[in-house]
VODREN-397142 format. One record per residue: x, y, z of N, C-alpha, C in turn; residue in one letter. Coordinates in steps of 0.001 Angstrom, whole numbers. Atoms other than C-alpha are relative to their C-alpha. Layout:
% VODREN-397142
n.east|n.north|n.up|ca.east|ca.north|ca.up|c.east|c.north|c.up|rest
X|Y|Z|X|Y|Z|X|Y|Z|A .
...
% end
This chain:
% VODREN-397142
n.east|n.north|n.up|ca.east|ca.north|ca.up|c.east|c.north|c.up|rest
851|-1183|0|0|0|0|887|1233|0|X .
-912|-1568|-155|1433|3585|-1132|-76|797|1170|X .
-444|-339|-954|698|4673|2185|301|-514|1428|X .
-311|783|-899|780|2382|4686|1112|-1380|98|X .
-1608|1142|371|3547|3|3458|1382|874|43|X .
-1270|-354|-370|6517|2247|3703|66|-113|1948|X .
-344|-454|-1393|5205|3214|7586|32|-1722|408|X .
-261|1373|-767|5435|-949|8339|1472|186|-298|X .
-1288|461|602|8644|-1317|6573|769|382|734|X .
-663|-665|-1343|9976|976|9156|22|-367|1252|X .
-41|759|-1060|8579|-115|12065|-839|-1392|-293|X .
803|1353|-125|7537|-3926|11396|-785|-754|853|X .
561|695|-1211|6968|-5039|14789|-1140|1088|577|X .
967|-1097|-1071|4406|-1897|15944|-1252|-556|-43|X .
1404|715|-626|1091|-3297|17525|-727|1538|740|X .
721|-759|-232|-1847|-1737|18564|420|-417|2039|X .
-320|434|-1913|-1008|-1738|22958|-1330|-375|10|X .
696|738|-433|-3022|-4536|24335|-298|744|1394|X .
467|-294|-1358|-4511|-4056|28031|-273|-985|1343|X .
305|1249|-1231|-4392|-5741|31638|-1159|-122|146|X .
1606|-140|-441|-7817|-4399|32225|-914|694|-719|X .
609|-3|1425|-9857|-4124|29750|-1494|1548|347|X .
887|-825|-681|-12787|-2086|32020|920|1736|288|X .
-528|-1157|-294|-9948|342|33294|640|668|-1164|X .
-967|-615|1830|-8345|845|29504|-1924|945|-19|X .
1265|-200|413|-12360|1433|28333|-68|1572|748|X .
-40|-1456|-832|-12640|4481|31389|840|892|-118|X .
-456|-923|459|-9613|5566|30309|-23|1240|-838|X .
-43|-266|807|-10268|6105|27132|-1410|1542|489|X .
861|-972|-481|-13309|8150|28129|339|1225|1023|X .
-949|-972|-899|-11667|10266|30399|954|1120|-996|X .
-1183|-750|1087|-9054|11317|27562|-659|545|-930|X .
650|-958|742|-11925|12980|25689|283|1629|-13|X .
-269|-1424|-228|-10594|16130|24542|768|507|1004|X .
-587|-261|-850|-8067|16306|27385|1296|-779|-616|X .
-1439|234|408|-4287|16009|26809|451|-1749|1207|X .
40|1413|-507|-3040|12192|27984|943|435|1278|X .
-299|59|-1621|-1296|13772|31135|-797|119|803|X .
1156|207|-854|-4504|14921|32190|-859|-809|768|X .
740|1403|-70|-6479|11903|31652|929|-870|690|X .
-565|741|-768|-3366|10104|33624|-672|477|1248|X .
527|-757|-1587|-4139|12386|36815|-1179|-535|370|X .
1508|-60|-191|-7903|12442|36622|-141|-1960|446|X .
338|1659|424|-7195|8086|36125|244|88|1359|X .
-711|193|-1027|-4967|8556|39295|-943|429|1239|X .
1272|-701|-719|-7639|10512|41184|-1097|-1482|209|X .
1328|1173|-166|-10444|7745|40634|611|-1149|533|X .
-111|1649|-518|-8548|4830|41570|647|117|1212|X .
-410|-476|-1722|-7597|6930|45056|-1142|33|719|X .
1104|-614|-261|-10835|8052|45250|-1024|-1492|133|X .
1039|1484|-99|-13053|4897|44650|925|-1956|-381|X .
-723|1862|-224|-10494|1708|44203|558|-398|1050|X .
261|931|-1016|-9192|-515|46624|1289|486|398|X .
-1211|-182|-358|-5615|217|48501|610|-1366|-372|X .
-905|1316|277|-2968|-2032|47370|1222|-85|780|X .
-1512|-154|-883|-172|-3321|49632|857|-1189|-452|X .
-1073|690|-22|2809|-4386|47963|1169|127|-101|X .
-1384|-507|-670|5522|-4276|49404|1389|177|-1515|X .
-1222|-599|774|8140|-4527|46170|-366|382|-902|X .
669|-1120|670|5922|-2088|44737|-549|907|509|X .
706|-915|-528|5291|859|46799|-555|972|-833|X .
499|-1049|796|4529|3211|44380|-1138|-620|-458|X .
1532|179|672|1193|1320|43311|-802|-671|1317|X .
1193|-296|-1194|-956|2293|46165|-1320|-633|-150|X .
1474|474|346|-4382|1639|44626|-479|-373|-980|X .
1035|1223|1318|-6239|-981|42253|-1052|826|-472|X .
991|-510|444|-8455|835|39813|-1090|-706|260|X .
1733|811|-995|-12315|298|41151|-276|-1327|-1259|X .
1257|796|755|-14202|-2569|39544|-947|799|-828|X .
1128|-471|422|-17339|-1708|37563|-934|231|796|X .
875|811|-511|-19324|-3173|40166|132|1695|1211|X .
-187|-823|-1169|-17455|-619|42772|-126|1319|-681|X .
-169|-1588|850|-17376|2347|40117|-1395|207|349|X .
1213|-719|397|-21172|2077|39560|-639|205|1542|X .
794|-498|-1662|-21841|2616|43416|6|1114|264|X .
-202|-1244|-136|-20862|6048|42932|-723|1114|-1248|X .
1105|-792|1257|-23229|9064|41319|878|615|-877|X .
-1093|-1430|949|-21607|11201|38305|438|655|1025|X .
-120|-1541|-667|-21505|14181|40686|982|-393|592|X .
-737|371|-894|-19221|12326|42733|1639|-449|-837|X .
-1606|35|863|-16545|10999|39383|208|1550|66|X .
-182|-1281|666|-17266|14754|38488|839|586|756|X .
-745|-854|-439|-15818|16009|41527|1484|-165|-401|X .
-1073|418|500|-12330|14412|40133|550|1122|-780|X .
-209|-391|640|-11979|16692|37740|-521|683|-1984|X .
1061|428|1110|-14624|15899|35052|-1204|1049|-90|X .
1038|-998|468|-17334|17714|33057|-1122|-1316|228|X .
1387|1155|-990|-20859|16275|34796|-204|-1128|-1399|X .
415|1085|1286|-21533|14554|30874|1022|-955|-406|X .
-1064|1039|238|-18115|12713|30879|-12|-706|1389|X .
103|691|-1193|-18564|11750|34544|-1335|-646|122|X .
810|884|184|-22199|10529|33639|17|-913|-827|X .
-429|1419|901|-21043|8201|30820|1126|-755|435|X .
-1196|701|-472|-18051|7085|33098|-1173|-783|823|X .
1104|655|-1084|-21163|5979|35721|-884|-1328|-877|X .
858|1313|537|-23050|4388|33052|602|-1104|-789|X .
-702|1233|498|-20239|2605|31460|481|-1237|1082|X .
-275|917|-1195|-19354|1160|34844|-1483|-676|554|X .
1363|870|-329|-23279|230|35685|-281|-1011|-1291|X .
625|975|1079|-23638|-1289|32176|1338|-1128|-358|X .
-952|1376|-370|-20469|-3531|32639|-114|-821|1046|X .
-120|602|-1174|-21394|-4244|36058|-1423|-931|-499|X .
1693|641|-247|-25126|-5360|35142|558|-1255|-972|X .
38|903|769|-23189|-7899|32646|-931|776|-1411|X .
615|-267|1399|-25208|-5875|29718|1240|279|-1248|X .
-1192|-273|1289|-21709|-5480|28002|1216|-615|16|X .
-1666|1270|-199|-18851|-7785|27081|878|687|-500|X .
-1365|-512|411|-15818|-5992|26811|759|-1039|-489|X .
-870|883|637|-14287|-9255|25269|-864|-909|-1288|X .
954|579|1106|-16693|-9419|22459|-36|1069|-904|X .
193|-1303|1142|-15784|-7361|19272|-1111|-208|-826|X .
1316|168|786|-18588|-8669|17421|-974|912|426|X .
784|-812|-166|-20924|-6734|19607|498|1420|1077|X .
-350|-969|-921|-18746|-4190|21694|-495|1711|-659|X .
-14|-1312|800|-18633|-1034|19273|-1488|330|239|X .
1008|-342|-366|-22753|-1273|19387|-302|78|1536|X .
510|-134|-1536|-23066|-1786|22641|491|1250|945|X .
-424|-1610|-418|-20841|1362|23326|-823|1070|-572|X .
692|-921|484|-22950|3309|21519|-1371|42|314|X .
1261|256|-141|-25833|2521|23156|92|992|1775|X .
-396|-373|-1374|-24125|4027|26500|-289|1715|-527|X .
-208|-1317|169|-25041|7963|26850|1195|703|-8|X .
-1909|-77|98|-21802|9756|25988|1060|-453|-490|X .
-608|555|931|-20318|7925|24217|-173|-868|-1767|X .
878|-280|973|-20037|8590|20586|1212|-688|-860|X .
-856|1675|847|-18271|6831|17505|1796|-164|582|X .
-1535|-150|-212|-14790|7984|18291|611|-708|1336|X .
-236|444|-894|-14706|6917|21716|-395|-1788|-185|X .
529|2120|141|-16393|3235|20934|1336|-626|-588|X .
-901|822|686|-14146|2736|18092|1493|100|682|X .
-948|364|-782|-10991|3440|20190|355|-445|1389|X .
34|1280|-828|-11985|1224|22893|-724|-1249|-419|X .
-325|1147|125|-12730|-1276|21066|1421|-443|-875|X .
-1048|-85|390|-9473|-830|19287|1157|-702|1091|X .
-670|311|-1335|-7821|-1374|22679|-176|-1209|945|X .
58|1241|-674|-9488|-3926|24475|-596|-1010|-627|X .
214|1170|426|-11086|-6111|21908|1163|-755|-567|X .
-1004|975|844|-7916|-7392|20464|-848|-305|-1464|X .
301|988|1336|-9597|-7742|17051|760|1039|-1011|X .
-1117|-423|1188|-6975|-6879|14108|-686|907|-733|X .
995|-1300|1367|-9892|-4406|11805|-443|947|572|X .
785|-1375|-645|-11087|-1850|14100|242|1163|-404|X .
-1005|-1486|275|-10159|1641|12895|-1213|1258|879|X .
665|-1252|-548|-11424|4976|14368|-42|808|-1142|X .
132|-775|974|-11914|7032|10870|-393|1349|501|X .
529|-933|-449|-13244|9923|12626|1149|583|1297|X .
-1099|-451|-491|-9901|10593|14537|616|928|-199|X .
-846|-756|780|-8146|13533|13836|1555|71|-457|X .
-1364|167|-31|-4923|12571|14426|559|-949|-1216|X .
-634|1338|1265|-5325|9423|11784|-566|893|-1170|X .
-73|-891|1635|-6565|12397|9149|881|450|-285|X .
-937|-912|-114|-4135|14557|10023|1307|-1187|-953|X .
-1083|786|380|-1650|11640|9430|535|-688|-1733|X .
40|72|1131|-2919|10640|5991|395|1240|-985|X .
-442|-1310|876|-3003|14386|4935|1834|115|-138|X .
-1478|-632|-93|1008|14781|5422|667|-1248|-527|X .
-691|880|1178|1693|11333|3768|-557|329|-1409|X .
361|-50|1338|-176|11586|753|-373|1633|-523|X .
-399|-1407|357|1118|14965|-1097|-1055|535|-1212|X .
1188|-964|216|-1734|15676|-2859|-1280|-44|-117|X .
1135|-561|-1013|-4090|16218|-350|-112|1560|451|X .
-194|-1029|-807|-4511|19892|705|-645|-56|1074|X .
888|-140|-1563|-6713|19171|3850|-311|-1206|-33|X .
783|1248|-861|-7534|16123|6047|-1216|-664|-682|X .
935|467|1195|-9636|13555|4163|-1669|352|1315|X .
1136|487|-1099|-13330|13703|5963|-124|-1590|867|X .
446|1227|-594|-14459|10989|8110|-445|-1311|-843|X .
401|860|1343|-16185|9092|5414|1115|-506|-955|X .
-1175|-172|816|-13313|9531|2829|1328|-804|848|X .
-1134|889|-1124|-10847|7884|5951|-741|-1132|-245|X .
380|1346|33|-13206|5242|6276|-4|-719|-1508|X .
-257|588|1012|-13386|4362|2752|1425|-395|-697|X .
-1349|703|290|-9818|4093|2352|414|-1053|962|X .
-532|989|-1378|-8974|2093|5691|-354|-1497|-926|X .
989|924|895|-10963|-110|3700|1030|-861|-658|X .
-916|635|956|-7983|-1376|1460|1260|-590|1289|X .
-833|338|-928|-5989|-1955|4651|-559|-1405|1049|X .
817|1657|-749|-8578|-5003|5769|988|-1077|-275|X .
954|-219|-1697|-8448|-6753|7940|1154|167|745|X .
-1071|-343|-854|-5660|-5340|9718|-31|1613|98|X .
-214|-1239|17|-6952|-1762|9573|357|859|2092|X .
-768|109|-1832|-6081|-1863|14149|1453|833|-828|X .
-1086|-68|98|-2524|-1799|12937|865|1182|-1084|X .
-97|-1111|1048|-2628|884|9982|-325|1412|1142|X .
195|-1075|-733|-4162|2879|12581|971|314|1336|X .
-1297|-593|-1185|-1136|2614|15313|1008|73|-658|X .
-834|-548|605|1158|3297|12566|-223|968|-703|X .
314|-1132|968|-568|6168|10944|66|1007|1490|X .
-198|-1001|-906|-585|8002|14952|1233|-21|304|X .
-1311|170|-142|3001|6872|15286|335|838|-673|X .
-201|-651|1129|3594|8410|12100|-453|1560|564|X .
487|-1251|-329|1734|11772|13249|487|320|1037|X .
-694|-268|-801|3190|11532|16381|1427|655|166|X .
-1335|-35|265|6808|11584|15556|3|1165|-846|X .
-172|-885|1060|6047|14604|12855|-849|1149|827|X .
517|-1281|-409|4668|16987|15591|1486|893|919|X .
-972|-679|-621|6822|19750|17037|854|-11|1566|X .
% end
């Protein structure tokens, strides 16, 4: 592929990062809406002081506390993630993603039906589905087309583009990158990554 075959050739081995916890990747990701990824570390660090469990191990002091459960997240109202740091509509889709994992209404280890079933959660809208299920389903085709970072990335490989393809226009190309479009998409932010200032 003219644009995605030079960025393997370079890095061959780059994978999409897998996850220990598939629930606490998912909240992440929601959290990192529109907030820079030191933020969304803090705000992560906050909730799992705030509502997870203390951890004591000893040849690991520095990891104090086990991010909550679902079960233990959804015991707590928005108003209460919100005080963390959160806008009340990202701290009410953090509540209902943790009640609708806890009730068993959603299999985070089921790409067949994850992406709908995120979208069925208030607050969460394509961009956020498709890059958690990118993350914790492990399935090789997922792409986020509606990313800016993977437009951005296409626009500055392919030279004549003058502006970011639309959403649509991404998705219809990803298209030629089946079924491995996961892996086009952590080498097209790599790629954008490495080419910012």
């Amino acid at each position: 592929d003219p644009l995605i075959g030079p960025l393997i050739k370079a890095r061959p081995g780059l994978r999409m990062p897998g996850c220990w916890d598939r629930f606490e990747t998912a909240v992440r990701v929601v959290i990192g809406q529109h907030i820079s990824v030191g933020a969304a570390s803090t705000i992560s660090g906050r909730l799992a002081q705030r509502f997870g469990t203390e951890a004591d191990i000893p040849e690991r002091p520095e990891l104090s506390f086990v991010f909550p459960t679902a079960a233990q997240l959804a015991q707590h109202p928005p108003a209460a993630i919100a005080e963390l740091g959160l806008p009340g509509a990202r701290a009410e889709a953090i509540h209902a993603l943790a009640s609708t994992v806890a009730a068993e209404e959603l299999d985070l280890t089921d790409p067949s039906t994850l992406r709908a079933g995120l979208l069925e959660i208030p607050g969460v809208g394509p961009w956020t589905a498709d890059v958690i299920a990118m993350r914790v389903s492990q399935d090789s085709d997922t792409f986020a087309p509606g990313d800016l970072g993977l437009r951005h990335a296409v626009a500055e490989l392919d030279p004549a583009r003058t502006q970011p393809p639309s959403t649509a226009e991404l998705e219809e190309l990803s298209q030629h990158w089946a079924p491995y479009r996961t892996t086009a998409a952590i080498h097209l932010w790599q790629r954008h990554a490495t080419d910012q200032p």
